[in-house]
C-alpha positions as a Markdown table, in Angstrom:
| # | Residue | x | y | z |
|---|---|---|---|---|
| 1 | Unk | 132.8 | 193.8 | 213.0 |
| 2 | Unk | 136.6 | 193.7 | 213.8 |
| 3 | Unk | 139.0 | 191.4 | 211.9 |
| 4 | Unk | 141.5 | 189.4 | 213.3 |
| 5 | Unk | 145.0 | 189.4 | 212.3 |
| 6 | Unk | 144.7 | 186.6 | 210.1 |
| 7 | Unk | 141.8 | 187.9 | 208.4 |
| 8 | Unk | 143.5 | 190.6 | 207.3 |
| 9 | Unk | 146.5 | 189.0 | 206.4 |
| 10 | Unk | 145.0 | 186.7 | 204.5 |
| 11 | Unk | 142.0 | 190.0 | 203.1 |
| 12 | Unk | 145.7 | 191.5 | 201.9 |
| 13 | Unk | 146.8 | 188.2 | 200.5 |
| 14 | Unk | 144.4 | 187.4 | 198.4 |
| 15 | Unk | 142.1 | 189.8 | 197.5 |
| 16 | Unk | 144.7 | 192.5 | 195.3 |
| 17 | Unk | 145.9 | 189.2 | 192.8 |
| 18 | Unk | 142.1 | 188.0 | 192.7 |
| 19 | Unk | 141.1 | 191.8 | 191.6 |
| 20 | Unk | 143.8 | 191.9 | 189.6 |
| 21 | Unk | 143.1 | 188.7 | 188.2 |
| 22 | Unk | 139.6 | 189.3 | 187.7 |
| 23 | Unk | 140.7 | 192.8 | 185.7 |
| 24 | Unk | 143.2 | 191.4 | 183.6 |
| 25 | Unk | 140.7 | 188.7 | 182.8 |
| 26 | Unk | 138.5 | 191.3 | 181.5 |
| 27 | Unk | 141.2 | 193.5 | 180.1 |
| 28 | Unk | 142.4 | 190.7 | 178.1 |
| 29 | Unk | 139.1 | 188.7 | 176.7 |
| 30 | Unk | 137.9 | 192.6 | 175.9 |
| 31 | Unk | 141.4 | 193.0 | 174.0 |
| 32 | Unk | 140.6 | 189.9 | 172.4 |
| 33 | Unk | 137.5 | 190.4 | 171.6 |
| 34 | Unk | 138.4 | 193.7 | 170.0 |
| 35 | Unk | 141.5 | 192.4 | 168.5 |
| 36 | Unk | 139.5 | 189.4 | 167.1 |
| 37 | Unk | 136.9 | 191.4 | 166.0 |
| 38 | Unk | 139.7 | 193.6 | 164.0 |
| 39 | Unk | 141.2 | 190.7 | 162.5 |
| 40 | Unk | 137.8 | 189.7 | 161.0 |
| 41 | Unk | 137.0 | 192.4 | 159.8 |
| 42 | Unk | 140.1 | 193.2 | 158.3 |
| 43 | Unk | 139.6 | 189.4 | 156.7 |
| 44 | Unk | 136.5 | 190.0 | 155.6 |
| 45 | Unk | 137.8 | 193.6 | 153.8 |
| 46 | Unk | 141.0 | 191.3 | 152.4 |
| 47 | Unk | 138.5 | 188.3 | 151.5 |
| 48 | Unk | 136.2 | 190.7 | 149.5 |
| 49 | Unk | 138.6 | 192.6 | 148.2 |
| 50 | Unk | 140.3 | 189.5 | 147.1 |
| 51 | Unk | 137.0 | 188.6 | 145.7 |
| 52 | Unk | 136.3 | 191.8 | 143.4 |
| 53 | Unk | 139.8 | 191.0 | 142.1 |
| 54 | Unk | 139.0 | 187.6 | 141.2 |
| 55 | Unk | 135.6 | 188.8 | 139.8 |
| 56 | Unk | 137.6 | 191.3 | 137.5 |
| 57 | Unk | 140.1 | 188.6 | 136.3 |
| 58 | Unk | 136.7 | 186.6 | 135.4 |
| 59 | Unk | 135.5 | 189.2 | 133.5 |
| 60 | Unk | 138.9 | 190.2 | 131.8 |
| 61 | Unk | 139.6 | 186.6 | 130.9 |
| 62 | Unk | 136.0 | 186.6 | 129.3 |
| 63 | Unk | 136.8 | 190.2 | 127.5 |
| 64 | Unk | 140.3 | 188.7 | 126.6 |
| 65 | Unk | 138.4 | 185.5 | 125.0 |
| 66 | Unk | 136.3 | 187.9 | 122.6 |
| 67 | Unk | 138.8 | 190.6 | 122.4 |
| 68 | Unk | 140.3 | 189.1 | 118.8 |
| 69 | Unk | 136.6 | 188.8 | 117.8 |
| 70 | Unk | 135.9 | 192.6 | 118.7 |
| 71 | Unk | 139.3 | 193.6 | 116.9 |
| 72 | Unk | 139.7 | 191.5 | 114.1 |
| 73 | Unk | 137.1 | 192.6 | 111.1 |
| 74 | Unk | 138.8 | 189.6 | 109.2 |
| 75 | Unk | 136.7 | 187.2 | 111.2 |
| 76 | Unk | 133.7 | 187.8 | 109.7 |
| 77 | Unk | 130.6 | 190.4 | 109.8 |
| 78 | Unk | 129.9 | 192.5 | 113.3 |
| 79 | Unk | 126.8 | 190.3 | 113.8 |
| 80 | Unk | 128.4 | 186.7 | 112.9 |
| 81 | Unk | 131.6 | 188.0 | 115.0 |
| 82 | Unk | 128.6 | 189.2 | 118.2 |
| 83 | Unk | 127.3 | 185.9 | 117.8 |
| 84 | Unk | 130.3 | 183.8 | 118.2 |
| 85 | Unk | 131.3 | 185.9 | 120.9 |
| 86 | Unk | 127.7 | 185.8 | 122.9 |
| 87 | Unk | 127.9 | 182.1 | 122.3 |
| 88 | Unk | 131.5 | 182.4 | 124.4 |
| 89 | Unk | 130.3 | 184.5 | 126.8 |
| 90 | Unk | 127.3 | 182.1 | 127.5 |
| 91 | Unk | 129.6 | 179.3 | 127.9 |
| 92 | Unk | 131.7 | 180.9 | 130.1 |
| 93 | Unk | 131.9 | 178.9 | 134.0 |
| 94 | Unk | 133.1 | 179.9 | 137.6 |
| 95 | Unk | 133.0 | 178.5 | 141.1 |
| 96 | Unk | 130.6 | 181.1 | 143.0 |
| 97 | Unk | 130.9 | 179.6 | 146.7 |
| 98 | Unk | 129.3 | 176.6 | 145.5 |
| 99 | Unk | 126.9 | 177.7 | 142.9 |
| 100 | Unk | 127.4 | 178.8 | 139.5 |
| 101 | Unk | 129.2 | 182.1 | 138.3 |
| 102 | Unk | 128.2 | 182.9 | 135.0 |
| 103 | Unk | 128.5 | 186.4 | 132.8 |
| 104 | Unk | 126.0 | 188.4 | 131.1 |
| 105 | Unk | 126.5 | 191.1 | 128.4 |
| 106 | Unk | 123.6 | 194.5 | 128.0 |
| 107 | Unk | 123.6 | 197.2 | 126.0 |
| 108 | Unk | 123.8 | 200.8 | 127.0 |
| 109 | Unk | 120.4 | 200.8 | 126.7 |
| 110 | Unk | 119.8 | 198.2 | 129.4 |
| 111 | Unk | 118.5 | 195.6 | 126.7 |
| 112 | Unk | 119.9 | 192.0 | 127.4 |
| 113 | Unk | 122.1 | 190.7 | 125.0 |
| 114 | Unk | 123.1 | 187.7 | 126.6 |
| 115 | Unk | 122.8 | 185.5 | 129.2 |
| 116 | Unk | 125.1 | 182.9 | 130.8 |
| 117 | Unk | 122.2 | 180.9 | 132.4 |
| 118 | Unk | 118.8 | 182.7 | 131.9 |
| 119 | Unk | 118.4 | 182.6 | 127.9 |
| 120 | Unk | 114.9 | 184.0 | 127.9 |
| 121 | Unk | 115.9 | 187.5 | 129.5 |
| 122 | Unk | 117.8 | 187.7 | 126.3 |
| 123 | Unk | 116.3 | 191.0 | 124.0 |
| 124 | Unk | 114.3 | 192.1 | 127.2 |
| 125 | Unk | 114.9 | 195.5 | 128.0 |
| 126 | Unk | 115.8 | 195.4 | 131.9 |
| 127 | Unk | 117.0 | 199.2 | 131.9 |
| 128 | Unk | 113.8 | 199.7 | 134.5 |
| 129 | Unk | 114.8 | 196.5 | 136.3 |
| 130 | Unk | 114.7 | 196.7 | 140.4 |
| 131 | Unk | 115.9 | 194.6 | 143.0 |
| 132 | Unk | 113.7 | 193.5 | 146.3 |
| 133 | Unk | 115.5 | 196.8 | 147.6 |
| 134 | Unk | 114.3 | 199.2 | 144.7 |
| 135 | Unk | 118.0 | 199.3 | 143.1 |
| 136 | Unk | 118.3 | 199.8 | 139.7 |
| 137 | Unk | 120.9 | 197.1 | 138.7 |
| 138 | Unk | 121.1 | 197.7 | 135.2 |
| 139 | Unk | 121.1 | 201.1 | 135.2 |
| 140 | Unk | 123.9 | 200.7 | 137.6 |
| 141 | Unk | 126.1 | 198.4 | 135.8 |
| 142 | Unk | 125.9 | 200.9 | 133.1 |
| 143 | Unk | 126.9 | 203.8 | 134.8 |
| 144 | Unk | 129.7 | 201.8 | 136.1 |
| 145 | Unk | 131.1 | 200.0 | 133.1 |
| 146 | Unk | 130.7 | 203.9 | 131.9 |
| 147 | Unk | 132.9 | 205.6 | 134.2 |
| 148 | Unk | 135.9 | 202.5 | 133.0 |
| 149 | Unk | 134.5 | 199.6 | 135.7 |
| 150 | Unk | 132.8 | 199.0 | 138.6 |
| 151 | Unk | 130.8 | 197.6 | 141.2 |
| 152 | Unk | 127.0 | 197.3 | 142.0 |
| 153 | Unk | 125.7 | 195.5 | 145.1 |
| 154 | Unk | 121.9 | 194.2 | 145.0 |
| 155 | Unk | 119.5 | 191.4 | 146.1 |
| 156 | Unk | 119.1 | 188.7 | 143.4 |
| 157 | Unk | 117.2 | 184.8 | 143.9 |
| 158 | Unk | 119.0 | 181.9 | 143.7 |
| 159 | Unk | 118.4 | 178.6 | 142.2 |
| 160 | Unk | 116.4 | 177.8 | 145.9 |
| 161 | Unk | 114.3 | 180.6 | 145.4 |
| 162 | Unk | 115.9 | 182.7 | 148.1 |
| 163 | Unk | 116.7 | 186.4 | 148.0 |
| 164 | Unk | 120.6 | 187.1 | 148.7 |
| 165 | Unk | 122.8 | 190.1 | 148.2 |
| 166 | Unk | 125.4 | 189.8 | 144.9 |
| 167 | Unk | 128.2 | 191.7 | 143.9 |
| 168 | Unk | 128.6 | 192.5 | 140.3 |
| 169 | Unk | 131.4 | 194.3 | 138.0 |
| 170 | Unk | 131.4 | 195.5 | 134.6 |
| 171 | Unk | 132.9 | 197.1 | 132.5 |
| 172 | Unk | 132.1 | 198.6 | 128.8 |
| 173 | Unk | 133.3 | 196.8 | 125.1 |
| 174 | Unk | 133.0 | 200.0 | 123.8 |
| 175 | Unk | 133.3 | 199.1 | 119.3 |
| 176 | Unk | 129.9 | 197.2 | 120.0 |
| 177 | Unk | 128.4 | 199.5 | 122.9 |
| 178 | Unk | 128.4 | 196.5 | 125.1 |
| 179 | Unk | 128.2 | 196.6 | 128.7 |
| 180 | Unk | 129.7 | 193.5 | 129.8 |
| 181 | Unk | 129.3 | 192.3 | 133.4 |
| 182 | Unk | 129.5 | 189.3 | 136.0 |
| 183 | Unk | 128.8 | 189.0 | 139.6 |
| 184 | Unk | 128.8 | 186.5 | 142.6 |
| 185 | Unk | 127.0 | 186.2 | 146.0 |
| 186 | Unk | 128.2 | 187.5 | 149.3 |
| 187 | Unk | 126.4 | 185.0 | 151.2 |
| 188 | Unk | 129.4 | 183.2 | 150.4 |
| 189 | Unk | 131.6 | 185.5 | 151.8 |
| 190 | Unk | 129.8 | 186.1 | 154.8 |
| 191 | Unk | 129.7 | 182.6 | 155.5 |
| 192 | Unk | 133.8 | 182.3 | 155.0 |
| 193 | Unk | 133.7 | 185.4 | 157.4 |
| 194 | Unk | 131.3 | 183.8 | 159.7 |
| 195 | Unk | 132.9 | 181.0 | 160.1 |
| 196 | Unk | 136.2 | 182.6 | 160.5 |
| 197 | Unk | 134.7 | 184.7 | 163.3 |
| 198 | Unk | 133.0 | 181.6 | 165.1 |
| 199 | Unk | 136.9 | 180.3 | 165.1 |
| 200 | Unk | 137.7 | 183.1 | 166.3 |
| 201 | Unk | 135.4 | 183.4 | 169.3 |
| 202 | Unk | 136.1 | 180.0 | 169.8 |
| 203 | Unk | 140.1 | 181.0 | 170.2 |
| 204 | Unk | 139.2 | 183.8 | 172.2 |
| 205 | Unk | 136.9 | 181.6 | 174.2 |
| 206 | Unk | 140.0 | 178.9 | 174.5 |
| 207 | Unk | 141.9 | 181.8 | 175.6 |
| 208 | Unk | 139.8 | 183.5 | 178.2 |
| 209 | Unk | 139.3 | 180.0 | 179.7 |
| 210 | Unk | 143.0 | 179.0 | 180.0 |
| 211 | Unk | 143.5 | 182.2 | 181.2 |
| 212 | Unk | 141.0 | 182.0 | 184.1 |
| 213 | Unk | 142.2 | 178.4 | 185.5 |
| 214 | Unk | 145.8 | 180.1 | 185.5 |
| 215 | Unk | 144.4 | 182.7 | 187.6 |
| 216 | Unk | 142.6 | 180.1 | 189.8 |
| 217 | Unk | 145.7 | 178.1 | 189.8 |
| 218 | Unk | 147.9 | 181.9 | 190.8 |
| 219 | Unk | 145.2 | 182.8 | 193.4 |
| 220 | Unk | 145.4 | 179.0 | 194.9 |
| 221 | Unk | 149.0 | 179.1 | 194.9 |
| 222 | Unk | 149.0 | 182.9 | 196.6 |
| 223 | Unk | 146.4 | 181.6 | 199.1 |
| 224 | Unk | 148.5 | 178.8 | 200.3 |
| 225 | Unk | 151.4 | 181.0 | 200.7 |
| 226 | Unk | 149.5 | 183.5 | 202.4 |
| 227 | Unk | 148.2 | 180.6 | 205.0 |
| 228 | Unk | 151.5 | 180.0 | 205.7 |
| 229 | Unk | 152.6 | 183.6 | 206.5 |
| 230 | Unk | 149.7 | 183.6 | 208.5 |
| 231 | Unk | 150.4 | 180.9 | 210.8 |
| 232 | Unk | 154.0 | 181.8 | 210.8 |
| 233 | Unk | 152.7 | 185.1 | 212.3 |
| 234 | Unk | 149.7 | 183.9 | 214.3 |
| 235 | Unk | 150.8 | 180.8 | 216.3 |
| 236 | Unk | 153.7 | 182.9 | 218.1 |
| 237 | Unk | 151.2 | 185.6 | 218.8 |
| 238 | Unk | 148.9 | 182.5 | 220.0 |
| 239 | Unk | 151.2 | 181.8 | 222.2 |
| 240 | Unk | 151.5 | 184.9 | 223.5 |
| 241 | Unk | 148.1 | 185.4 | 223.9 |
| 242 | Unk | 147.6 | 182.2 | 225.4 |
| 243 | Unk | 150.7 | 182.9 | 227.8 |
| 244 | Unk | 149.3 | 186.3 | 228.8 |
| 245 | Unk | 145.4 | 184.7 | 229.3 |
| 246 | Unk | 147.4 | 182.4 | 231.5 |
| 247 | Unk | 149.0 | 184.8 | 234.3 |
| 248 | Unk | 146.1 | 187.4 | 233.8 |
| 249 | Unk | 143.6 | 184.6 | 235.3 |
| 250 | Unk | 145.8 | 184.1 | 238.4 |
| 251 | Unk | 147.5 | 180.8 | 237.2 |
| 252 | Unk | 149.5 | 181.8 | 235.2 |
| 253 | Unk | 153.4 | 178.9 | 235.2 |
| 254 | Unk | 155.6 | 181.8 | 235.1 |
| 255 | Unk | 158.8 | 179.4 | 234.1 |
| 256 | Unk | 157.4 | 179.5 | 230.6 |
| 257 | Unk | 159.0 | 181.3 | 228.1 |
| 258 | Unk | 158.1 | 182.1 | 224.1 |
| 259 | Unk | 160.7 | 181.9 | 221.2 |
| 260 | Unk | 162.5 | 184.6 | 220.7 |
| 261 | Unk | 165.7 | 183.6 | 218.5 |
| 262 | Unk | 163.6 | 185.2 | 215.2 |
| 263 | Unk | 165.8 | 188.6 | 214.1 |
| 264 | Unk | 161.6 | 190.2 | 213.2 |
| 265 | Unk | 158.9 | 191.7 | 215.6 |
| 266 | Unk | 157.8 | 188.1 | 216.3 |
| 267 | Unk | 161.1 | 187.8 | 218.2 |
| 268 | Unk | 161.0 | 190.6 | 219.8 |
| 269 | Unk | 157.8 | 190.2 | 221.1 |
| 270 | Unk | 159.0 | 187.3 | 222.2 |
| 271 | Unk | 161.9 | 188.9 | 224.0 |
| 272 | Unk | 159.8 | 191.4 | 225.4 |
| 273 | Unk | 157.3 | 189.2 | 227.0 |
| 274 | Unk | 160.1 | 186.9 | 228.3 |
| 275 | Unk | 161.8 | 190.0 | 230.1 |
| 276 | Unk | 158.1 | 190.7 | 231.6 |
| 277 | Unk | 157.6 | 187.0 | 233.0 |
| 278 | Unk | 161.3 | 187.2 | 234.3 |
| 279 | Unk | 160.2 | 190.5 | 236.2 |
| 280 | Unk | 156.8 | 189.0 | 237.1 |
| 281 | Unk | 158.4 | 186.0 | 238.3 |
| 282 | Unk | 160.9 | 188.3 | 240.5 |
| 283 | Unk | 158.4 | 190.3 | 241.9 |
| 284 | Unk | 155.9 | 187.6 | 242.9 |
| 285 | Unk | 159.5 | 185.3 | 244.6 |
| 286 | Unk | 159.9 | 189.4 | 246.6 |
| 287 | Unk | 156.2 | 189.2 | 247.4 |
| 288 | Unk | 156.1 | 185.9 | 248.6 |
| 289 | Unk | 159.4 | 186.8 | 251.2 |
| 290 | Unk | 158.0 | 189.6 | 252.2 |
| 291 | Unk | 154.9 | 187.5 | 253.6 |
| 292 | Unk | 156.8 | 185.0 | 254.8 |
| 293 | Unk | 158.6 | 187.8 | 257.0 |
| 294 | Unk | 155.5 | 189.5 | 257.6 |
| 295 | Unk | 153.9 | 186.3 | 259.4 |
| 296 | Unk | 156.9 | 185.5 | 261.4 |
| 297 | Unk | 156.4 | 189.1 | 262.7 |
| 298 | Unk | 153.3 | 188.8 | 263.0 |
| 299 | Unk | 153.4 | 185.6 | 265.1 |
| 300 | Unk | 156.3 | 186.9 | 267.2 |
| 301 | Unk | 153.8 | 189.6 | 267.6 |
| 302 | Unk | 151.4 | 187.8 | 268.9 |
| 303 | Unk | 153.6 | 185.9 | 271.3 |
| 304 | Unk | 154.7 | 189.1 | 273.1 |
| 305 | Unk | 151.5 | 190.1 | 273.0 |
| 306 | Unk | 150.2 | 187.0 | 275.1 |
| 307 | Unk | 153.2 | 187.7 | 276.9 |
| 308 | Unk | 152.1 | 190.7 | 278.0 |
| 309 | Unk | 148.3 | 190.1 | 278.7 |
| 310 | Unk | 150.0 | 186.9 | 281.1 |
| 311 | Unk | 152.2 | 189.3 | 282.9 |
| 312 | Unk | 149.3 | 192.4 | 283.5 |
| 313 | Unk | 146.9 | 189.5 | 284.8 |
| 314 | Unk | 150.1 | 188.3 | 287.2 |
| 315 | Unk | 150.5 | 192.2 | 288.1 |
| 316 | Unk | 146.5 | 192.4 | 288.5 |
| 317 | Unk | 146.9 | 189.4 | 290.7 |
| 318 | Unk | 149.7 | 190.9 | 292.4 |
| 319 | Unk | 148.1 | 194.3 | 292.9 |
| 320 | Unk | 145.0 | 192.4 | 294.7 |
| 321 | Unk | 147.1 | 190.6 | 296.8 |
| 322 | Unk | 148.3 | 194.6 | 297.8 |
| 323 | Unk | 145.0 | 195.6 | 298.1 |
| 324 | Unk | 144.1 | 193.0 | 300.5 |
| 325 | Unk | 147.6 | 193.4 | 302.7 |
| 326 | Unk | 146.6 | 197.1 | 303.1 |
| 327 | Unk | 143.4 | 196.3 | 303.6 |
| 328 | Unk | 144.4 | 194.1 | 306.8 |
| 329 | Unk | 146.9 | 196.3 | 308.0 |
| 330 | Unk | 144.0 | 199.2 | 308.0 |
| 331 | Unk | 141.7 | 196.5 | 309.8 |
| 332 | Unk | 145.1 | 195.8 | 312.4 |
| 333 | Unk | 145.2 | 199.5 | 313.0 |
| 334 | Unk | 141.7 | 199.9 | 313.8 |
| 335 | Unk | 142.0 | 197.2 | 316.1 |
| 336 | Unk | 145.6 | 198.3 | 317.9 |
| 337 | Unk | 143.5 | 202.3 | 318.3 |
| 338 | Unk | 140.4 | 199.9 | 320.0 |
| 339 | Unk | 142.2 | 198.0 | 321.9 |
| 340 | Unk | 144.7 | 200.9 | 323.1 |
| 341 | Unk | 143.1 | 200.7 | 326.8 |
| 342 | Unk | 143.8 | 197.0 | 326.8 |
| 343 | Unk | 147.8 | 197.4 | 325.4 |
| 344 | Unk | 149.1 | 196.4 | 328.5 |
| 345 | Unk | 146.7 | 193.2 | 327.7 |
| 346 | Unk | 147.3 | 192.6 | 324.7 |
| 347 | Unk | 150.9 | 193.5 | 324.2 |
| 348 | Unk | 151.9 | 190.1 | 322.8 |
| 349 | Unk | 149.1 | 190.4 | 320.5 |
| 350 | Unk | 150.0 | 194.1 | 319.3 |
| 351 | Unk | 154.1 | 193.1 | 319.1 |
| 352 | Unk | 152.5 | 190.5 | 316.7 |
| 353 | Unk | 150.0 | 192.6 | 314.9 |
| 354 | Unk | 153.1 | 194.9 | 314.2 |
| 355 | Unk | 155.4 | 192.0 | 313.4 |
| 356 | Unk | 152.8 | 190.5 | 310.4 |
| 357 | Unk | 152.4 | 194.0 | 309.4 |
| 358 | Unk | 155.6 | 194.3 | 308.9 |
| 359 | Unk | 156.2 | 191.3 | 307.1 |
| 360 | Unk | 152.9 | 192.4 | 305.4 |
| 361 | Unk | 154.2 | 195.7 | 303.8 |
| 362 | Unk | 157.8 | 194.0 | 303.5 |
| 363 | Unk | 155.7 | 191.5 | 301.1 |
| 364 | Unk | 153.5 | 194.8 | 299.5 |
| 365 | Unk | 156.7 | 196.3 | 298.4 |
| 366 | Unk | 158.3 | 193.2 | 296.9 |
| 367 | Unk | 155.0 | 193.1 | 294.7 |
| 368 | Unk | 155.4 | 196.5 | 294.3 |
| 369 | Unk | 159.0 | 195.9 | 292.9 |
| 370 | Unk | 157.9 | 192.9 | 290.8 |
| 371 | Unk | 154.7 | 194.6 | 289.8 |
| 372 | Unk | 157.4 | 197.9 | 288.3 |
| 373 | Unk | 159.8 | 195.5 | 287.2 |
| 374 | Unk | 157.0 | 193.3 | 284.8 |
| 375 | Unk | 155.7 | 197.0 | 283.8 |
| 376 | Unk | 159.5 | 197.4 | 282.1 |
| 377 | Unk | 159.5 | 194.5 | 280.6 |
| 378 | Unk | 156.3 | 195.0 | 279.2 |
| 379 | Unk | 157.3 | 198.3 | 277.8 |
| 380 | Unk | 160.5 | 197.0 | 276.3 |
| 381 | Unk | 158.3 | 194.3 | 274.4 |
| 382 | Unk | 156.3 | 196.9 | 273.1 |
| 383 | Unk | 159.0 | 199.5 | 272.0 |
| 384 | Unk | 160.9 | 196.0 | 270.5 |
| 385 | Unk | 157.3 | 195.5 | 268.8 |
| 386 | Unk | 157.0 | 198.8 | 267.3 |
| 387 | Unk | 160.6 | 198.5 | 265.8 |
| 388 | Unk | 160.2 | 195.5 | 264.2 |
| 389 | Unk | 156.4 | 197.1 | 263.1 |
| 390 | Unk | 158.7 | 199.8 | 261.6 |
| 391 | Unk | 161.1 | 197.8 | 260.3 |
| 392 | Unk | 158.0 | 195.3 | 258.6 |
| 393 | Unk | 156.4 | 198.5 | 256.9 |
| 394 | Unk | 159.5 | 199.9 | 255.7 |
C-alpha cells in the first residue's frame, strides 16, 4: 500500500523519538533497576556489616564488664568471681530489631554455662546441638571463638514459636576456658533491607513513570511540529495537484497561479508550474487564432466555392443555349439544301434564314467568349484557393 507524502512525513516525524523514547525508557528503568538493585545490596552488605560490628561491641562491652573479675584474683575465689560474672552476663540487655538480645557463655566442651534468658539450658551439654538445618551451633561457636572470633549463622525459634535465621559471634575468655557468645536475628535485617528495596522500587517506579509522561509530552510536542511541517509542505503541493487535476480535465482557469516567493522546492515548484500555465495559456490564445483564421478561410472557401458551382451552372446554361443555336442552324441548312429548287421562291426566306443564323452564331460566340471568360475566373478562384490552402497549412 503506497504512502502519501504526509504519511511519511509524519512515519519520519514521529516514529525515530517514539523508538527512541521507548529504548531509553527501557535503558533507563533497566539502569535503575540494576543500579537500585546495587545500592541495596550494597546496604544490606553495609547494614550487616554494620550489624556484626555492633554485635562485637555487645560482646566486648560484656567481656570488658567481667574482664576485672577474670583478672583480678583479689576479688575472690575462681568460682565466686564465675559466679558474679555469669550473674553479669545474664543481666546483660540489647535491642535486637524489636526483640531481646541477650548473651550466653559455654565451655569448650559445648556445656552451657550460662544463659541470658533460657536458665534451664544452663549445665546441659549442647556440644551435639543442631539447628532445623542440621548446623552444629555450638560446635561452631567454638571453633570460632577458637580461631580469636567469629561468626556462625543458624535457624533458631523465637518467642512466637517461629524458626528464623540468627547471626551469632564469639569469642574465647581463655583463664576460664569460656566460650563467650551473642547473637541477633536477620529477619531484622532483611526487613530494614526489604523495606529499603520496596522504597527503592517505588523511586524507580516514580522515576520510570515521570520519565514516560515526558516522553508522551516530547512525542506530543514532536507530533504537533511534525503536523505543521506537513501542511506547510502538503497544502502548496495540494494546490498543485488540485491546479494540475484542473487543466488535465479540460477546464482547467489558466489565469491561476501558485505561490512561488518561498526560496525551497515548494517555490520552485511553484515557479515551475506557473511558467507551464503561462506556456499553456500561450499556446491555447495561438490555438484559438489559428481557428479563428482557419474558419474565415474556410468560409471564404466556401463562398468561392458556390461561386464557382453558380458560374459552371450559368456556363452549363450557356452551353445549351449553344447547343440548341447549332442545332437550328443544322435544321436551317437542311432546309436551305431542300428547298434549293425553290431558291428563287424562297429567297426572302433563305436571305432571312442566313441573316438569324448569323445573328445566331454571332450570339454562339459571345457565349463562347463568356463561357472562356467565367472558365478564367473560375481557375483564378481556385489557384487563389489553393494559396490561401497553402498558406492555412503552413
Amino acid at each position: 500500500m503506497q504512502m502519501t507524502i504526509k504519511a511519511r512525513v509524519l512515519s519520519l516525524a514521529l516514529i525515530p523519538p517514539i523508538l527512541l523514547a521507548v529504548f531509553m525508557t527501557l535503558y533507563n528503568l533497566y539502569q535503575s533497576r540494576q543500579t537500585g538493585d546495587e545500592a541495596v545490596s550494597q546496604f544490606t552488605q553495609q547494614m550487616e556489616h554494620d550489624r556484626r560490628a555492633e554485635l562485637a561491641n555487645y560482646l566486648h562491652l560484656a567481656k570488658s564488664a567481667i574482664q576485672h573479675l577474670v583478672n583480678d584474683e583479689s576479688l575472690g575465689s575462681v568460682s565466686e568471681r564465675q559466679q558474679q560474672a555469669k550473674q553479669i552476663i545474664r543481666q546483660l540487655r540489647f535491642n535486637d530489631a524489636g526483640d531481646t538480645g541477650y548473651l550466653f557463655i559455654y565451655d569448650s566442651q559445648g556445656v552451657s554455662v550460662a544463659h541470658g534468658v533460657n536458665a534451664a539450658l544452663e549445665g546441659k551439654n549442647l556440644y551435639d546441638f543442631q539447628d532445623p538445618n542440621g548446623v552444629y551451633l555450638i560446635r561452631g561457636l567454638i571453633d570460632a571463638a577458637q580461631q580469636g572470633g567469629g561468626y556462625v549463622a543458624y535457624d533458631w525459634k523465637a518467642v512466637d514459636g517461629s524458626i528464623g535465621p540468627k547471626l551469632a559471634y564469639a569469642e574465647r575468655i581463655d583463664k576460664w576456658d569460656w566460650v563467650l557468645g551473642t547473637g541477633f536475628w536477620i529477619a531484622g535485617l532483611q526487613q530494614q533491607a526489604s523495606a529499603i528495596e520496596g522504597n527503592v522500587n517505588n523511586s524507580i517506579a516514580a522515576a520510570a513513570t515521570r520519565t514516560a509522561i515526558a516522553a508522551v509530552i516530547a512525542v506530543l510536542v514532536i507530533a504537533a511540529i511534525a503536523l505543521l511541517v506537513v501542511r506547510s509542505i502538503t497544502a502548496p503541493l495540494r494546490k498543485a495537484l488540485d491546479a494540475m487535476h484542473n487543466i488535465a480535465d479540460g477546464d482547467g482557469d489558466l489565469t491561476k497561479r501558485l505561490h512561488s516567493e518561498s526560496a525551497d522546492e515548494l517555490g520552485e515548484l511553484g515557479g515551475a508550474f506557473n511558467r507551464f500555465a503561462d506556456q499553456v495559456a500561450s499556446m491555447v490564445s495561438h490555438i484559438r487564432s489559428s481557428a479563428n483564421a482557419m474558419t474565415e478561410s474556410t468560409q471564404q472557401l466556401q463562398q468561392v466555392m458556390h461561386s464557382n458551382v453558380n458560374g459552371v451552372s450559368h456556363q452549363q446554361q450557356e452551353s445549351e443555349q449553344v447547343a440548341t443555336a447549332v442545332n437550328e442552324l443544322a435544321t436551317a441548312s437542311h432546309e436551305v439544301a431542300r428547298s434549293a429548287s425553290e431558291a428563287s421562291q424562297a429567297a426572302i426566306q433563305a436571305e432571312q434564314l442566313v441573316g438569324s443564323a448569323q445573328q445566331l452564331l454571332t450570339r454562339a460566340v459571345k457565349v463562347i467568349h463568356g463561357l472562356a471568360s467565367d472558365v478564367e475566373k473560375g481557375s483564378a478562384s481556385v489557384n487563389s484557393l489553393a494559396e490561401q490552402s497553402e498558406k492555412i497549412g503552413s
